[in-house]
Biopython code that builds the backbone (N, CA, C, O; Angstrom):
import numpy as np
from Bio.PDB.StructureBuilder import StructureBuilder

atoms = [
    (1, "UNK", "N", (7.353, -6.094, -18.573)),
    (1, "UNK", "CA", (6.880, -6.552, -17.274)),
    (1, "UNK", "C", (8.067, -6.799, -16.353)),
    (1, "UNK", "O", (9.159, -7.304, -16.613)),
    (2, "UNK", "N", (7.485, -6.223, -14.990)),
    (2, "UNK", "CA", (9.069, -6.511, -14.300)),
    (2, "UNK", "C", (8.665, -7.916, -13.562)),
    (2, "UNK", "O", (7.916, -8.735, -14.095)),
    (3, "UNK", "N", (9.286, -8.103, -12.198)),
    (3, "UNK", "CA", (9.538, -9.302, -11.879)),
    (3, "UNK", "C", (8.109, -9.509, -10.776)),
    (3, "UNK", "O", (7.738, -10.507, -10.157)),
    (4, "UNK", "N", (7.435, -7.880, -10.863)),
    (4, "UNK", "CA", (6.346, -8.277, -9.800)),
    (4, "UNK", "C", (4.942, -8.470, -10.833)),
    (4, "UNK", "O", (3.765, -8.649, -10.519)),
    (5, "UNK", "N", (5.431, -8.384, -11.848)),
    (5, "UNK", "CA", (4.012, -8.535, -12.872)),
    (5, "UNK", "C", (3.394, -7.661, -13.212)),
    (5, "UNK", "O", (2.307, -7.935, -13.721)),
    (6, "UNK", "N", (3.852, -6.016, -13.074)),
    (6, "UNK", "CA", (3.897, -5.235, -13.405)),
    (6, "UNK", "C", (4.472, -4.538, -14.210)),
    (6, "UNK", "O", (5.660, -4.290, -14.008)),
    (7, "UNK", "N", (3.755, -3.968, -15.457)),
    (7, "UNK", "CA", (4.598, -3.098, -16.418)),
    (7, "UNK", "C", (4.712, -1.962, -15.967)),
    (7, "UNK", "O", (3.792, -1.166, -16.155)),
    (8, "UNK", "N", (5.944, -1.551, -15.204)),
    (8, "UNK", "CA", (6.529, -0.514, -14.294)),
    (8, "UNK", "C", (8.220, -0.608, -14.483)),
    (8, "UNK", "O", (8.715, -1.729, -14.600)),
    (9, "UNK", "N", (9.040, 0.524, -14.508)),
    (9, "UNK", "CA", (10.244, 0.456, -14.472)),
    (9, "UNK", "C", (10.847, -0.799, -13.520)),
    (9, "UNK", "O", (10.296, -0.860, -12.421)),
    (10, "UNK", "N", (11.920, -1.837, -13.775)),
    (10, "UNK", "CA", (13.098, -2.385, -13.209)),
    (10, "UNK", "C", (13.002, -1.676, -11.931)),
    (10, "UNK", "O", (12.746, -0.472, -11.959)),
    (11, "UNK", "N", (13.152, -2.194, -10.963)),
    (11, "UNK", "CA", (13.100, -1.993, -9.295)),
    (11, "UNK", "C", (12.499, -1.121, -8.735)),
    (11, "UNK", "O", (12.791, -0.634, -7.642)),
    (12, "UNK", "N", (11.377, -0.766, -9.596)),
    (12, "UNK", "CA", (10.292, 0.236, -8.507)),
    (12, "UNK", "C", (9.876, -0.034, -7.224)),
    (12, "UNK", "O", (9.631, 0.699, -6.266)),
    (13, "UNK", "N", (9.832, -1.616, -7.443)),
    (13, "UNK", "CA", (9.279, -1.692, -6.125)),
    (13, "UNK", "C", (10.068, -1.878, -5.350)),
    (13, "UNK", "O", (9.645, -1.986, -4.199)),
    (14, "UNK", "N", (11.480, -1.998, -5.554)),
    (14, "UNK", "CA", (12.604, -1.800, -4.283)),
    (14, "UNK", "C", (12.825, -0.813, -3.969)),
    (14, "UNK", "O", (13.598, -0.787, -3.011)),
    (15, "UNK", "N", (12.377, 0.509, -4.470)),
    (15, "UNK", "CA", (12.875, 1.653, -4.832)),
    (15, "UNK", "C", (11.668, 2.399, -3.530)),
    (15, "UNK", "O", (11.940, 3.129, -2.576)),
    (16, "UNK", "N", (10.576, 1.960, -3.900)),
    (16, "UNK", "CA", (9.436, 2.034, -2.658)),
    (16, "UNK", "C", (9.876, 1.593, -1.375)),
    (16, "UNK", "O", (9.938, 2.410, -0.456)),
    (17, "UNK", "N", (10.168, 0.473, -1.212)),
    (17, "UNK", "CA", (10.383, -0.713, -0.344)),
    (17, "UNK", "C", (11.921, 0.391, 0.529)),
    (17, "UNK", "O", (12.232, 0.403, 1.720)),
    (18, "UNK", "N", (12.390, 0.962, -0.326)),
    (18, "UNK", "CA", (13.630, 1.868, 0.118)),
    (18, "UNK", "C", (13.103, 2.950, 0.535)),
    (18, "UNK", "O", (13.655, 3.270, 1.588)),
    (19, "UNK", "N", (12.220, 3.758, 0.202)),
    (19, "UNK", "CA", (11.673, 5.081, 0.133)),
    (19, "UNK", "C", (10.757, 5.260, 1.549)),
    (19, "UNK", "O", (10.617, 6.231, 2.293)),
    (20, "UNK", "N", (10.279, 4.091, 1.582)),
    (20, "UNK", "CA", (9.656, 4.005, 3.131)),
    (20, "UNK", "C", (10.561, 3.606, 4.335)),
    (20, "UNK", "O", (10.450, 4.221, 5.396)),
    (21, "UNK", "N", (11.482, 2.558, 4.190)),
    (21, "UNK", "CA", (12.355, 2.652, 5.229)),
    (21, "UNK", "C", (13.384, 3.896, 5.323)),
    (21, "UNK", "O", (13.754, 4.213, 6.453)),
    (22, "UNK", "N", (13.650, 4.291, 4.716)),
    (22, "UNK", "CA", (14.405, 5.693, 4.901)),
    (22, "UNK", "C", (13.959, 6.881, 5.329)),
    (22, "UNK", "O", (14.698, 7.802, 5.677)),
    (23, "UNK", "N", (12.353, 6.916, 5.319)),
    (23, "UNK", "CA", (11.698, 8.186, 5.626)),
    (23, "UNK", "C", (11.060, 7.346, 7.200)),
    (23, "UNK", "O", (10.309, 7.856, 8.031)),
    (24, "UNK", "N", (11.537, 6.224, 7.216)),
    (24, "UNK", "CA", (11.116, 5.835, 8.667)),
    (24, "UNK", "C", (12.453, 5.906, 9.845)),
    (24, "UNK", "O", (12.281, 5.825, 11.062)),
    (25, "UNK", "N", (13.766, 6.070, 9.175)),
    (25, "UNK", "CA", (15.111, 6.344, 10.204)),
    (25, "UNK", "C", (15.641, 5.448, 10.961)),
    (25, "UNK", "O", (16.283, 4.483, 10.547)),
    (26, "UNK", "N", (15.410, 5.704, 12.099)),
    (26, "UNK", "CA", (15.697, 5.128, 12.873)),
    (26, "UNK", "C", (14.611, 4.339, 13.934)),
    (26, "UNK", "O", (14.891, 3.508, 14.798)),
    (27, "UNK", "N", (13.485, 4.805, 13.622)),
    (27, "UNK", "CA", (12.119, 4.649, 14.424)),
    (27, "UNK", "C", (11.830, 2.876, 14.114)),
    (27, "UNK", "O", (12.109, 2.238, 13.099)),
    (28, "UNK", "N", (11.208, 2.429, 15.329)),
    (28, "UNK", "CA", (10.787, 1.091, 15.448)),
    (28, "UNK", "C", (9.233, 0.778, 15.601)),
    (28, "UNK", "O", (8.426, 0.832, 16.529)),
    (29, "UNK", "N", (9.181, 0.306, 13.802)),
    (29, "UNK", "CA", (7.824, 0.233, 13.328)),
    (29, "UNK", "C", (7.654, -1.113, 13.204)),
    (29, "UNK", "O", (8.342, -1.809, 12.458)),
    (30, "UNK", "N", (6.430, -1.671, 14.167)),
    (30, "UNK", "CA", (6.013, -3.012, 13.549)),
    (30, "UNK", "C", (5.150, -3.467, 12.781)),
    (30, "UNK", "O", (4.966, -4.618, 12.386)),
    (31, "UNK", "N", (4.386, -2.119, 12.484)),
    (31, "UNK", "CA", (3.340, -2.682, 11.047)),
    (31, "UNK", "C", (3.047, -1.160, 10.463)),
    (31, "UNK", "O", (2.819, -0.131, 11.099)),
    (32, "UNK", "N", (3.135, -1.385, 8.945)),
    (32, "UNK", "CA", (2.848, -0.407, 8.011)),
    (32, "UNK", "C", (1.437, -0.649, 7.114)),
    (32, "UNK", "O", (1.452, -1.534, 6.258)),
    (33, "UNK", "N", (0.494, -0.025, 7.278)),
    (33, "UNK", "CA", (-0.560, -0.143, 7.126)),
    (33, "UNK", "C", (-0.826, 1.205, 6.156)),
    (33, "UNK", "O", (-0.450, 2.373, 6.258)),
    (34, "UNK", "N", (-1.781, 0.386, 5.015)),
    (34, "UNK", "CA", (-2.316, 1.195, 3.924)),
    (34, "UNK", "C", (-3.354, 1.430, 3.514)),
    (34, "UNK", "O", (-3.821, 0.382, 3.067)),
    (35, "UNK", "N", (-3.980, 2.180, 3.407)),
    (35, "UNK", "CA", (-5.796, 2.303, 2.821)),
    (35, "UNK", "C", (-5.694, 2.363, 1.179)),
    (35, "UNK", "O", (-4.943, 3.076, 0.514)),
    (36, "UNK", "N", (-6.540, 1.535, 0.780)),
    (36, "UNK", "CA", (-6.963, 1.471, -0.877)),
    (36, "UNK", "C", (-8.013, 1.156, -1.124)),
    (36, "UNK", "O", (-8.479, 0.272, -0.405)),
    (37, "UNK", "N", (-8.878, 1.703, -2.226)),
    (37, "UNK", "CA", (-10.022, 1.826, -2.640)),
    (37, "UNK", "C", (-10.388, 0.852, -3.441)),
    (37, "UNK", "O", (-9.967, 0.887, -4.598)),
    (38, "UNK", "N", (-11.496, -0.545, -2.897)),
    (38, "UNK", "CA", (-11.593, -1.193, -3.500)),
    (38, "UNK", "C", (-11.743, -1.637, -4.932)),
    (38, "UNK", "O", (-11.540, -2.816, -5.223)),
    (39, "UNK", "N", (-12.102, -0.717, -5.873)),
    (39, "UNK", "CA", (-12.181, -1.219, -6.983)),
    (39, "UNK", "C", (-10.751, -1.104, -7.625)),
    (39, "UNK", "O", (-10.714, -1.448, -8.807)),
    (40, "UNK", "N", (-9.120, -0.526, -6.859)),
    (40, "UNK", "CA", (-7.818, -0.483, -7.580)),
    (40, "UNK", "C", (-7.553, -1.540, -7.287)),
    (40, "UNK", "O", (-6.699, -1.506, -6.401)),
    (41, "UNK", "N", (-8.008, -3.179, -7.729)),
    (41, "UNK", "CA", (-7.529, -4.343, -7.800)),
    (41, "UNK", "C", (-5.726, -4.163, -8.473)),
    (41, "UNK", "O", (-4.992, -4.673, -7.626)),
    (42, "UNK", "N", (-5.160, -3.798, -9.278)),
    (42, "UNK", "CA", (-4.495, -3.715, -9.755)),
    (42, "UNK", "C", (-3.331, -3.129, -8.686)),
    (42, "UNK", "O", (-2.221, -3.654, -8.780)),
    (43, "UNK", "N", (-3.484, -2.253, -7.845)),
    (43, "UNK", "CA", (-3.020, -1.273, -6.898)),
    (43, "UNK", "C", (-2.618, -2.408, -5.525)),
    (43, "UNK", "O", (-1.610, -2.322, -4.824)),
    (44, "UNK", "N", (-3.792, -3.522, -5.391)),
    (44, "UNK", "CA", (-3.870, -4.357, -4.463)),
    (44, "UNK", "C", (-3.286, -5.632, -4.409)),
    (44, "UNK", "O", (-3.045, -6.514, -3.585)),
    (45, "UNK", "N", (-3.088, -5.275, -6.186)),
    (45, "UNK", "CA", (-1.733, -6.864, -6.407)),
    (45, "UNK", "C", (-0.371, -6.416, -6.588)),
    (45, "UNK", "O", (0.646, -7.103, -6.677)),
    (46, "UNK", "N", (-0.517, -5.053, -6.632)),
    (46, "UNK", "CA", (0.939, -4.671, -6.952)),
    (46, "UNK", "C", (1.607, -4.573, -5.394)),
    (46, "UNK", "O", (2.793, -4.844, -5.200)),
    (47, "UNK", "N", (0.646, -4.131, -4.262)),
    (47, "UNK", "CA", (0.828, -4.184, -2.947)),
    (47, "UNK", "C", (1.242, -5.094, -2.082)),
    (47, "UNK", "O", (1.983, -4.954, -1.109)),
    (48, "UNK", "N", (0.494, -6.432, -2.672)),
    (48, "UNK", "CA", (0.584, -8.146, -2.146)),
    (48, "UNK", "C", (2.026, -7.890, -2.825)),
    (48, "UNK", "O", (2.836, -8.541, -2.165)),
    (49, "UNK", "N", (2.506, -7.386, -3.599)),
    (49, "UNK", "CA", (4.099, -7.931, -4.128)),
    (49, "UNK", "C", (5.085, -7.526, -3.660)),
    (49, "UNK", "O", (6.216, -8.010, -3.708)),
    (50, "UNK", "N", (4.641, -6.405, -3.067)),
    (50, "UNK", "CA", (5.829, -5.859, -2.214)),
    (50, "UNK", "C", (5.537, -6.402, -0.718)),
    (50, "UNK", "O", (6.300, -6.078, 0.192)),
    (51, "UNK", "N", (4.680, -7.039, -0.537)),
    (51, "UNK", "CA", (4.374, -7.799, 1.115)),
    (51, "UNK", "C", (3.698, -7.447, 1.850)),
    (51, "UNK", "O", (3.810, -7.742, 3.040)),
    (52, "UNK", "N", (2.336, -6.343, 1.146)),
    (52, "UNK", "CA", (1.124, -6.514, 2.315)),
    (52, "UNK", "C", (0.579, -7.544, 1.946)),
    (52, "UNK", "O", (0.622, -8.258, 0.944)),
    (53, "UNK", "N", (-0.310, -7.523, 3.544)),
    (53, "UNK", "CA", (-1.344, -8.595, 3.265)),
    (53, "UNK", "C", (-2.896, -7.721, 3.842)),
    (53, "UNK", "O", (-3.209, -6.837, 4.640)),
    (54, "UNK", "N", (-3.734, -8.914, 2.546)),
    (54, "UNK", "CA", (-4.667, -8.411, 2.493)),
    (54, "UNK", "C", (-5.262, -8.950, 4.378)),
    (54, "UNK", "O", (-5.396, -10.047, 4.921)),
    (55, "UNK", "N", (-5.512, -7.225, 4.931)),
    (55, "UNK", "CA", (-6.492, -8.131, 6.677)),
    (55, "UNK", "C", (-7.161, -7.369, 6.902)),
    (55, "UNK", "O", (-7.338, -7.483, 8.115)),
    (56, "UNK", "N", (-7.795, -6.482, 6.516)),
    (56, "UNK", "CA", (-9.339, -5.519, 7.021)),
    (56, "UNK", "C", (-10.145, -5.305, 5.905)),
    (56, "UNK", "O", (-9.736, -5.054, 4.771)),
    (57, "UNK", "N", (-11.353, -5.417, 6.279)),
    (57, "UNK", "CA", (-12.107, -4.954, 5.059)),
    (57, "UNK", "C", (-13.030, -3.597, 6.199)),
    (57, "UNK", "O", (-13.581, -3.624, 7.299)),
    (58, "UNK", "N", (-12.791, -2.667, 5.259)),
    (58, "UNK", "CA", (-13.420, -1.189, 5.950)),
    (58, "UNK", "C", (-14.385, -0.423, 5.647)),
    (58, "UNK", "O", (-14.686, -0.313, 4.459)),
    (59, "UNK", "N", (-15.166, 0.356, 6.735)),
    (59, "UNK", "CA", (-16.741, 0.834, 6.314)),
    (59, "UNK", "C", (-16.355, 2.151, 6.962)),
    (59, "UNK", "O", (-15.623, 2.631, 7.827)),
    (60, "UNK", "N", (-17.382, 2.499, 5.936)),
    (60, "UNK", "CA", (-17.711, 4.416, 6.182)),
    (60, "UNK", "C", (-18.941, 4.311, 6.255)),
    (60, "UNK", "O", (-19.698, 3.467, 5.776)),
    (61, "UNK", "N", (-19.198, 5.522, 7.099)),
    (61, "UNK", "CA", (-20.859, 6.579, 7.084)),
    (61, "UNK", "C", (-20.542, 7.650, 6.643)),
    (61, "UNK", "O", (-19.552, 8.235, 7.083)),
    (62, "UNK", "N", (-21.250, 8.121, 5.743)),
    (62, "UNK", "CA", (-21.537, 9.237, 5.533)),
    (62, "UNK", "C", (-22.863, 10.064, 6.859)),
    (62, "UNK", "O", (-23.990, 9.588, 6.995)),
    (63, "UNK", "N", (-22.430, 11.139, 7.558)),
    (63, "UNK", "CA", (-22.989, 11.879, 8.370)),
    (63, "UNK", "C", (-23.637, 13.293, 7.659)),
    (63, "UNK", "O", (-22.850, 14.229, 7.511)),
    (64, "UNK", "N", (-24.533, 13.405, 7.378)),
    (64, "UNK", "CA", (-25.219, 14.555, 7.340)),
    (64, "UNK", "C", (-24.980, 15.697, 8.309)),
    (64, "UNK", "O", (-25.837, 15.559, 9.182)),
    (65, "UNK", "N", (-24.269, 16.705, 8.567)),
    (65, "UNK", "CA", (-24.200, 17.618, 9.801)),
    (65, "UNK", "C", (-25.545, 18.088, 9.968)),
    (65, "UNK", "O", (-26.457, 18.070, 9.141)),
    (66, "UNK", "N", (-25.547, 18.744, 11.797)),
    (66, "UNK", "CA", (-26.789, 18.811, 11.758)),
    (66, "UNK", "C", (-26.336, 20.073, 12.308)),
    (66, "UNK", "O", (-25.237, 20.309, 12.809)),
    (67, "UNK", "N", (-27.501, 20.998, 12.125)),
    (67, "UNK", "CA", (-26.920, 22.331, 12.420)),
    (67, "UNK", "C", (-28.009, 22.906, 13.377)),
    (67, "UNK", "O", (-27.881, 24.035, 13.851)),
]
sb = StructureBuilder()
sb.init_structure("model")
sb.init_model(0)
sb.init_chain("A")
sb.init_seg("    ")
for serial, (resi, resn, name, xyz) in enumerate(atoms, 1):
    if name == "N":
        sb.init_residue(resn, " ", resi, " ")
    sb.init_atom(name, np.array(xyz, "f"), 0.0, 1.0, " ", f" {name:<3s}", serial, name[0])
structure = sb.get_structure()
């Protein structure tokens, strides 16, 4: 187990935490926003550890096309 409570390699999640600011440059971002599928609880605590926070809860329709 690493230090985020995850059994995942030693600094993955800095390694993320690196992987996104570097593919962001030089650009001035004030919020990084993620979609996840409610039942990856696991996905959603590993997320809270690297510093989202949980703030939308989101809805779909399914549309039938009409032809």
């Amino acid at each position: 187990m690493t230090s985020t409570g995850f059994d995942l390699p030693d600094g993955t999640h800095c390694v993320l935490r690196e992987a996104v600011a570097s593919d962001l440059g030089d650009a001035v971002v004030a919020t990084l926003q993620l979609t996840s599928h409610a039942s990856r609880t696991d996905a959603h605590r590993f997320y809270r550890s690297l510093g989202f926070v949980d703030s939308h809860v989101g809805y779909k329709m399914h549309l039938e096309p009409t032809v």
